[in-house]
C-alpha positions as CSV (number, residue, x, y, z in Angstrom):
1,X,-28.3,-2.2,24.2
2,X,-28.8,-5.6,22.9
3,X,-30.2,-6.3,19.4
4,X,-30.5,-9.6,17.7
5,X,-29.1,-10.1,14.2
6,X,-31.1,-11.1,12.0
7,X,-29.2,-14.5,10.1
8,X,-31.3,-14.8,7.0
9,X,-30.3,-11.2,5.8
10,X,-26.2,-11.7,7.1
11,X,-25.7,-13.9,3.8
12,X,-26.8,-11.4,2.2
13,X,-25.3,-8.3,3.9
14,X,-21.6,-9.9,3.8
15,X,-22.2,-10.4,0.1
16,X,-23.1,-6.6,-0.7
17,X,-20.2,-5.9,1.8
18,X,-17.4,-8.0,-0.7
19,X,-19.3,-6.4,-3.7
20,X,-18.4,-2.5,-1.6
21,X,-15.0,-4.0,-1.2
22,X,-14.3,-4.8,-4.6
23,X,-15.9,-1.8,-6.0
24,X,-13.6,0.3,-3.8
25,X,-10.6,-1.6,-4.7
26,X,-11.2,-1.2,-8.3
27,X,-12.1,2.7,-7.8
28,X,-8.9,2.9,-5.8
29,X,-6.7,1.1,-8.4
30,X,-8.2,3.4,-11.3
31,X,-7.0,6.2,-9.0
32,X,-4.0,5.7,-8.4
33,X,-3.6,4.9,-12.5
34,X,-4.8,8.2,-13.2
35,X,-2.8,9.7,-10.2
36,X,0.4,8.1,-12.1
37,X,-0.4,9.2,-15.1
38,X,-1.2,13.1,-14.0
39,X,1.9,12.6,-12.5
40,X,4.0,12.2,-15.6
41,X,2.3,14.1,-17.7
42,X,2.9,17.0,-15.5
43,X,6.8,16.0,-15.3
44,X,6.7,15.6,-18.7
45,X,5.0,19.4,-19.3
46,X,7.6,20.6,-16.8
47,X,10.4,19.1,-17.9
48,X,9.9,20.5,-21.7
49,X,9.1,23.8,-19.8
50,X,12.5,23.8,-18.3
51,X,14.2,23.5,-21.5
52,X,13.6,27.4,-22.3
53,X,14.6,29.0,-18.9
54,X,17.6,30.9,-19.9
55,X,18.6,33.5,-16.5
56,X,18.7,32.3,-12.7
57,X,15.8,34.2,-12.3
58,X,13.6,32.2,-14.8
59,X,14.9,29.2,-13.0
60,X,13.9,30.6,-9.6
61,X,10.5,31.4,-11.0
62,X,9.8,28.2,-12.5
63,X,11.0,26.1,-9.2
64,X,8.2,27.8,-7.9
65,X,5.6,28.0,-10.3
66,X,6.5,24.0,-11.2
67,X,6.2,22.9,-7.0
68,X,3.0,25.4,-7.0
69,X,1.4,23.4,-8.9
70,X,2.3,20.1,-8.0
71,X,1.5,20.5,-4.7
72,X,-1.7,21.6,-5.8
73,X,-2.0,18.4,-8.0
74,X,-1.3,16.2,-4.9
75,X,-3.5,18.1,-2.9
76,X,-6.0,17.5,-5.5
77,X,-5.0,13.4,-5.6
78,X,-5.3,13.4,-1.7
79,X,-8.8,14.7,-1.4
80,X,-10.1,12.0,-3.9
81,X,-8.4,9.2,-2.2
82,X,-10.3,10.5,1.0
83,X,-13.6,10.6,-0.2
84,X,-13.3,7.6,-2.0
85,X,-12.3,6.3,1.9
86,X,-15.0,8.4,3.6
87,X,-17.8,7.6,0.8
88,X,-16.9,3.4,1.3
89,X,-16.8,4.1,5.1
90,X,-20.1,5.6,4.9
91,X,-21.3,3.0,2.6
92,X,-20.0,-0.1,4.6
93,X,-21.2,1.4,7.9
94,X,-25.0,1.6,6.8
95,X,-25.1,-1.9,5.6
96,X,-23.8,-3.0,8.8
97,X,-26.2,-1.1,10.6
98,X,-28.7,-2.6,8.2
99,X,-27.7,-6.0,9.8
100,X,-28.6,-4.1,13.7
101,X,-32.3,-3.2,12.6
């Protein structure tokens, strides 16, 4: 399969390419800020939850409750930073193609 690339357009392609770059660097920065700060706010919630447990069994049952939901918050961090990856991939892969047609 051979196609020939078109030149006039791959000025213009490589530029909306470092523009998708940069726009998913700056989404991906703002993420991970907001990751960080989810992150220590929940420590912070926890830790000022811990401060009441009074038996071993509320201790037991906030070790669980507390991981619960923090694995549940990274879960939730994880699946953004994949479709930020997945929604850039799928950006940067049809303005390559663009550069095939």
């Amino acid at each position: 399969m051979t196609n020939t690339i078109d030149f006039s357009k791959s000025f213009e392609s490589v530029k909306s390419l470092m523009e998708m770059q940069a726009a998913t660097i700056t989404k991906s920065v703002e993420l991970q800020k907001k990751a960080g700060e989810d992150l220590a706010a929940f420590f912070k919630t926890e830790a000022e939850k811990a401060k009441e447990l009074k038996t071993p069994e509320d201790v037991v049952k906030f070790n669980v409750e507390a991981n619960t939901c923090l694995f549940e918050l990274l879960k939730a961090q994880g699946e953004a930073f994949t479709e930020l990856a997945k929604s850039a991939s799928e950006e940067a892969m049809a303005e390559v193609t663009k550069l095939t047609k």
